[in-house]
C-alpha positions as CSV (number, residue, x, y, z in Angstrom):
1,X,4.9,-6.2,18.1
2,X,7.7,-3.8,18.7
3,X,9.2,-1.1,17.6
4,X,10.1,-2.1,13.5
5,X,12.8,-0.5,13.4
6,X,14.9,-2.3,16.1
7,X,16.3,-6.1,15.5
8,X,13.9,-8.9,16.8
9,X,15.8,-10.9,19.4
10,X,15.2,-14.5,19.8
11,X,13.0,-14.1,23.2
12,X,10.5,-12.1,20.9
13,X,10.4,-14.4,17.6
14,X,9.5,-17.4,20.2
15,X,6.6,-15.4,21.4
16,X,4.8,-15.2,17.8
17,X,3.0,-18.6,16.5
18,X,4.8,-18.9,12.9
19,X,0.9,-19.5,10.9
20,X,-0.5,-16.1,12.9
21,X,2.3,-14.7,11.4
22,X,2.2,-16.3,7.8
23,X,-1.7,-15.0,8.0
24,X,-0.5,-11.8,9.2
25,X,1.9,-11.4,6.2
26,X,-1.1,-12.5,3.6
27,X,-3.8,-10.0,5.4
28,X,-1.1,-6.9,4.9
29,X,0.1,-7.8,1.4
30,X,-3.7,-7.8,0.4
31,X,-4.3,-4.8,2.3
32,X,-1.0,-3.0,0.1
33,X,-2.7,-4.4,-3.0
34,X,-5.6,-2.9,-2.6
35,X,-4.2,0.4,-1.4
36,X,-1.3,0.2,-4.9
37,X,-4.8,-0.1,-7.2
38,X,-6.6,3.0,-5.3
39,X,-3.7,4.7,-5.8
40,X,-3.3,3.6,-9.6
41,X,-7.0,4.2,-10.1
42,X,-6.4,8.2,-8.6
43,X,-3.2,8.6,-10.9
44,X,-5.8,7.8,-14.4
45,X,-8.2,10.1,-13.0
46,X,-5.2,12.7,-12.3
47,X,-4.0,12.1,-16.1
48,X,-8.0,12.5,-17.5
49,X,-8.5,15.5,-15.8
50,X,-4.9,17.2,-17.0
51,X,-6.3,16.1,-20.3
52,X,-9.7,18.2,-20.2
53,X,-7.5,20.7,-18.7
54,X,-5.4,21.0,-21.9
55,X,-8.2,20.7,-24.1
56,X,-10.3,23.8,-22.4
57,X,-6.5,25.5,-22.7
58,X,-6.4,25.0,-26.0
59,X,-10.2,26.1,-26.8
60,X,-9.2,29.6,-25.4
């Protein structure tokens, strides 16, 4: 594939097999779904830990 950020002329789209890309499409969206639940997974831990923080702030 080419540069995303330019339009995809008709001569390139013809090139691609439309299932390759349909599995291509599936394999990212997983990929994003299982980067979105590391990162909500690091944003609980974040929350925990400004929690203890708080609490040894407040044992002081």
């Amino acid at each position: 594939m080419t540069d995303p950020t330019l339009p995809v002329t008709k001569e390139e789209a013809l090139r691609y097999s439309k299932p390759a890309l349909e599995d291509e499409i599936a394999r990212r969206r997983r990929n994003i779904k299982l980067f979105q639940d590391q990162i909500d997974a690091e944003e609980k831990e974040i929350q925990r830990l400004f929690q203890i923080i708080a609490i040894i702030d407040a044992n002081r």
